[in-house]
N, C-alpha and C positions, 0 to 999 in steps of 0.2 A: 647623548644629545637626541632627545625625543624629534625636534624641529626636524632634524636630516633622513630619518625614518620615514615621517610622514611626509615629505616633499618629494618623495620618489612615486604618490600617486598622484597621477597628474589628472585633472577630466576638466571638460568642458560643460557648464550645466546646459544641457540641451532647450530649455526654453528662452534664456539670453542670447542664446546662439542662432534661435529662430527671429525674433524680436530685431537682432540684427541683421538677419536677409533680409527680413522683411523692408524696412529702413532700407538697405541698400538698394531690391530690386525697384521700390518704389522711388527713390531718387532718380534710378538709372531708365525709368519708365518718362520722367519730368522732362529729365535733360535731354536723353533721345528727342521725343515730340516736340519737347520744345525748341529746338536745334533745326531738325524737319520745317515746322511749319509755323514756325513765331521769326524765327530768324534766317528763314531760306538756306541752311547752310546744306550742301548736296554731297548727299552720302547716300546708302542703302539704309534706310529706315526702316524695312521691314524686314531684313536679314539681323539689322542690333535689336527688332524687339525681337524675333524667333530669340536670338541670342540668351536674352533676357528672360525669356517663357522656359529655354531650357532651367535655369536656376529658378524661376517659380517653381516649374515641376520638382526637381531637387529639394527644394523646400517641404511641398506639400506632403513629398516621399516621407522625410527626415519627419513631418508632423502624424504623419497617418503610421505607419510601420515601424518606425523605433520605438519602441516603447518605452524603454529606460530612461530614467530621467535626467542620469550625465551620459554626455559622450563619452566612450571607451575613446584610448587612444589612436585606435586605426578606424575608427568611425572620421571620428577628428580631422583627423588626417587628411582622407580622400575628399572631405566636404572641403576642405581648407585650399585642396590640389582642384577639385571643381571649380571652386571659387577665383582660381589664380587662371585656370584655363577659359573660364568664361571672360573676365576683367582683360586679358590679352585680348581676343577674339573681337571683343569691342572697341579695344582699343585700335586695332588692325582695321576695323571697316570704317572708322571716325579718324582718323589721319594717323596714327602711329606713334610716334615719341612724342611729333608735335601739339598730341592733345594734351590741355593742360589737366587733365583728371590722370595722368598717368602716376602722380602720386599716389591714387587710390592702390594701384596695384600693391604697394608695399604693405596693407592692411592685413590680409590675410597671413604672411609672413609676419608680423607681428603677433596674432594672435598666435599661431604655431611657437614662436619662440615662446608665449607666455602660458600654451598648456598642452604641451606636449615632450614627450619623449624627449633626447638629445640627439636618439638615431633621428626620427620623423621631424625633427626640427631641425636637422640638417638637410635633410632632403629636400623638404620643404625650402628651404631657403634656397638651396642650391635650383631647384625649381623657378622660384623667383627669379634667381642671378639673371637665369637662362634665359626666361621668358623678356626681362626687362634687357638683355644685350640683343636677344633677338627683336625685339623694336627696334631699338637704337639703331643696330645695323641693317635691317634687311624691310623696312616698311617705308 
């Protein structure tokens, strides 16, 4: 069975992968500002765009210096674990569980389930669990 050969390489194509930080920081750029200063709601604004600028820079890294054109699976990975530690961190200075974008978090754990490893896709996830029971409970 050729199919089960070939599905044990797993990659991420590194320019869809960009395309979608992109998309995300930009959204996360909208809704900050616009939360701020369209709808007065009062949070640290300029700690969730720092927040934010950290995964621009991550991005621009991941554009400038990877050179390959799919992610390896520990590339993958750690961009995937950025992405969950950033989407926390925001969620943490914009109200916690109670924000309703806290769905998003589950995002990057989905991509991890769909191209990656089974170890790093556990981890990953477990990652997840963690980050989203530590909302739940402690924010």
């Amino acid at each position: 069975m050729e199919f089960l050969n070939n599905s044990k390489n797993y990659y991420l194509n590194r320019k869809t992968y960009i395309n979608l930080r992109w998309i995300a920081i930009i959204g996360q750029l909208v809704a900050i500002n616009l939360a701020a200063f369209f709808f007065k709601y009062d949070f640290s604004f300029i700690k969730a765009n720092l927040i934010v600028l950290i995964g621009a820079i991550s991005n621009i890294y991941l554009i400038s210096f990877y050179i390959k054109n799919l992610l390896s699976n520990k590339t993958a990975f750690n961009f995937l674990i950025i992405d969950i530690l950033q989407l926390t961190l925001l969620l943490y200075i914009t109200g916690g569980i109670l924000n309703p974008f806290i769905i998003f978090l589950i995002i990057p754990s989905v991509f991890a389930s769909l191209s990656l490893e089974k170890k790093n896709k556990l981890y990953t996830n477990l990652n997840y669990t963690f980050k989203y029971n530590f909302s739940y409970f402690f924010l």
